[in-house]
N, C-alpha and C positions, 0 to 999 in steps of 0.2 A: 504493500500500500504506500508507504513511502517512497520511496524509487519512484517508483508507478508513477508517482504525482506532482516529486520535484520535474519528474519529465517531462507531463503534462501539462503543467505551470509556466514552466519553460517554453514548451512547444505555443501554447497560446497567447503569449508574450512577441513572442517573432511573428507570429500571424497579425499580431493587432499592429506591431509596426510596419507591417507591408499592406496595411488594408485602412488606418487609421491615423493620421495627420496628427489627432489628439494625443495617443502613444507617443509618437512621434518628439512631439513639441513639447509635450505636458509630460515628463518621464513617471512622476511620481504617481501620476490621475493613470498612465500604463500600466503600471504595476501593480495597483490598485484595482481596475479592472481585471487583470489577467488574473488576480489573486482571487477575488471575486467569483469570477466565470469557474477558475477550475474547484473553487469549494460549489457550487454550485453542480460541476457535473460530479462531486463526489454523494452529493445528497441524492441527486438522481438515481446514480451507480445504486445505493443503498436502498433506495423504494421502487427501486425495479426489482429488486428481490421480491418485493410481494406478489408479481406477478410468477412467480415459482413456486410461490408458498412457503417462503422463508422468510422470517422476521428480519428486519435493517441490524443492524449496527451502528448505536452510536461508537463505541471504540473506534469501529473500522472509518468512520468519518474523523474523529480526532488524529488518527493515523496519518489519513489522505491527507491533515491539514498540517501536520508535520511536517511533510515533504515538500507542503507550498510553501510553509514558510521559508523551511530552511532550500530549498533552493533558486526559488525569488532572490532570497536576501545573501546569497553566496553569491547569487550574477550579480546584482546590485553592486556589492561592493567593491569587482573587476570590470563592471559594465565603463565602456569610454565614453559613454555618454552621460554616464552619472556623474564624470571627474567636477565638471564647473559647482553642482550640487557639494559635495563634499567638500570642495576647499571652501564654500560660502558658509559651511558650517562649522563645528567644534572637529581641527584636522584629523583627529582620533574616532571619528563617529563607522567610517569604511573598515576601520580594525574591528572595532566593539562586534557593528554588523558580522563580520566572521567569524568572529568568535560565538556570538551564540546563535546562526545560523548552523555552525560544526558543531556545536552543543546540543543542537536539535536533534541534528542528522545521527549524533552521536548515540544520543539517549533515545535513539528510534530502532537504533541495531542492539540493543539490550534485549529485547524480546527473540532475537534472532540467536542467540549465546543460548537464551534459556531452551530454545525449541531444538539445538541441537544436541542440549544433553537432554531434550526429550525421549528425542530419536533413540539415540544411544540407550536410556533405560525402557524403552517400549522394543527396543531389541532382545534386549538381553532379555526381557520378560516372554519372549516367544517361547513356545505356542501358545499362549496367553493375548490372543490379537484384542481385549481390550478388558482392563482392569478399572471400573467406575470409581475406587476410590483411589487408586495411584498416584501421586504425583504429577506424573509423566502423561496421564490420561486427557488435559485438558486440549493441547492441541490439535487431537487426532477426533475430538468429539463435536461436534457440530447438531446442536439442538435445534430443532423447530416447532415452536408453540408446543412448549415441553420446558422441565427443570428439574436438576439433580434436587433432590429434598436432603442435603448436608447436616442441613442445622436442624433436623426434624428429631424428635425425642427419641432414642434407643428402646422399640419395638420389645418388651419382657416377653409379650406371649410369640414370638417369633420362634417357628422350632429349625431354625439354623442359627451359623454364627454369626449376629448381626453387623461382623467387620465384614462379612464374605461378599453381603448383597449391599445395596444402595436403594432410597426410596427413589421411584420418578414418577413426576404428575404430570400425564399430560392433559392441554387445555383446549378447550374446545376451537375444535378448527378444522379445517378440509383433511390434512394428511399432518396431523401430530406427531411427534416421536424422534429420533435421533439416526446420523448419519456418522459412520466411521470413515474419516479422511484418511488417507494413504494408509491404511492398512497395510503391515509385514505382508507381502506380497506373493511369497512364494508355500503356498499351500501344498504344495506336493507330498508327497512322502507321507503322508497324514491320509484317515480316513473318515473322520466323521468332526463334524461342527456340534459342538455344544452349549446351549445354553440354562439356567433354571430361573425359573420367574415362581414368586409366590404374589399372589391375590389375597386382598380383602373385600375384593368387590362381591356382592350380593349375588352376582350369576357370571355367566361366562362374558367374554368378549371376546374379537380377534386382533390380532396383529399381522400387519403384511412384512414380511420378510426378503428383503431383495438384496441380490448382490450381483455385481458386473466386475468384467476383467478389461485391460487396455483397450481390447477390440472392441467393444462394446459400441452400436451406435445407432443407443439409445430407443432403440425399438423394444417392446415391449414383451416379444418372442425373442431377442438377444440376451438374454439375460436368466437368473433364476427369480421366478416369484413362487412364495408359498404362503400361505393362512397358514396363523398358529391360533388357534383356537386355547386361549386361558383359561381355567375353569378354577372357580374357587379354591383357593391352597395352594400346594406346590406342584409346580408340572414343569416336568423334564425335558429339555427337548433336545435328541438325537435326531443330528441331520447327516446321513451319511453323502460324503464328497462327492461319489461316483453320480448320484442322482441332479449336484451342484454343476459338476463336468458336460455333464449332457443336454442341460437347462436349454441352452441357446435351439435353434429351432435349425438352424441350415450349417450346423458345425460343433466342436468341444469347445467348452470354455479350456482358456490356457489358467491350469490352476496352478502353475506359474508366476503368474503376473493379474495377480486381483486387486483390483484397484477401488473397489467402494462395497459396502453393506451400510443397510438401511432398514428400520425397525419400526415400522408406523404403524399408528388408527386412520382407520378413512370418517371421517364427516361427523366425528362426536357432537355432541348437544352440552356436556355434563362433562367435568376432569375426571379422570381417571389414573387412578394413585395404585401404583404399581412396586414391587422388590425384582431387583435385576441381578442375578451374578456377572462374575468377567463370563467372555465368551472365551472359548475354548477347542484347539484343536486338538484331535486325540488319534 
């Protein structure tokens, strides 16, 4: 997102001064604008997710606006057309700008350090492809109209160990529930997917379970889809691979190279407060 946007920023910055006389003449009202436009196409970015049925992100807008600043404000203070501006101000003002322009930039790649000792302990945790309480679990989990329940009271009449599972609510919405981002990829050598869900709901429900590998594209016979049917208490579910492998309709999945699972309700009315173990390959 940062990258992304200092480039972006950039990029609409050079358009405004090959199309705009104001850019041009007005540096600061440039800048300004370009800074503008691109926090604007980052809101966009963020409520076009609702048209997939994914909730926005403010984070991921504060991110986007990281990278405007801080690469606005890095050209800014090399820009040769800003020089007459800076010497009419305090001569130190074009340092200051860089320095917490690269203080931006800087404090934007901290998230980046932590995500690759993500990696590193969601490796080492294989066949373990997702642990709800892990450390290491947050960047690989991608919620929609849905929430880990963390802070929710330690479950007594729970008959597991209630470090094993995790509460999750999901909220009422078209397709509720949670998707695993870059999932350990190489499934092979393994034969069956496991997961355990326990209920307190009053009667059954479903969950759709989907998963796609690289080739996937995004056809609805490309892929594995299955109904898990929950039923009050605890229910087990054994998914054997070879069933996973043959999913796609005109070819084998490469169980090789899996690149997404996805765990949803279709079109609830009412949340639904669910226990989730890690998933599991066996």
């Amino acid at each position: 997102h940062t990258l992304l946007f200092g480039i972006i920023s950039l990029t609409v910055l050079a358009i405004l001064r090959n199309v705009s006389r104001v850019a041009s003449d007005k540096l600061l009202t440039g800048y300004f604008i370009a800074c503008m436009t691109s926090l604007m196409v980052a809101f966009l970015s963020e409520l076009g997710q609702l048209l997939t049925h994914r909730e926005p992100s403010l984070y991921d807008v504060l991110r986007d606006l990281a990278g405007i600043t801080a690469g606005l404000g890095m050209h800014a203070a090399v820009d040769p057309q800003m020089k007459p501006f800076w010497r009419s101000q305090w001569h130190g003002l074009s340092a200051v700008t860089i320095v917490v322009s690269v203080a931006i930039f800087a404090a934007s790649l901290f998230p980046l350090a932590r995500l690759a000792t993500a990696y590193s302990q969601r490796n080492d945790a294989f066949p373990v492809i997702m642990d709800f309480n892990a450390p290491w679990a947050a960047p690989f989990l991608q919620l929609n109209h849905a929430r880990l329940a963390h802070d929710a009271t330690p479950a007594t009449w729970m008959p597991l160990p209630i470090q094993s599972v995790v509460p999750l609510v999901l909220k009422p919405a078209l397709y509720p529930g949670f998707e695993l981002v870059e999932p350990v990829p190489d499934w092979s050598g393994f034969e069956t997917l496991t997961l355990l869900i326990y209920s307190r709901q009053p009667g059954p429900f479903n969950l759709v379970l989907r998963i796609h590998d690289k080739q996937h594209n995004q056809a609805y016979t490309d892929r594995f889809n299955q109904v898990l049917t929950v039923m009050p208490g605890k229910n087990r579910f054994h998914l054997p691979l070879a069933k996973i492998r043959g999913a796609p309709e005109n070819r084998d999945m490469d169980m090789s190279r899996i690149a997404g699972l996805t765990l949803f309700a279709t079109d609830i009315v009412s949340p639904i407060r669910y226990y989730i173990s890690s998933l599991r390959l066996e």
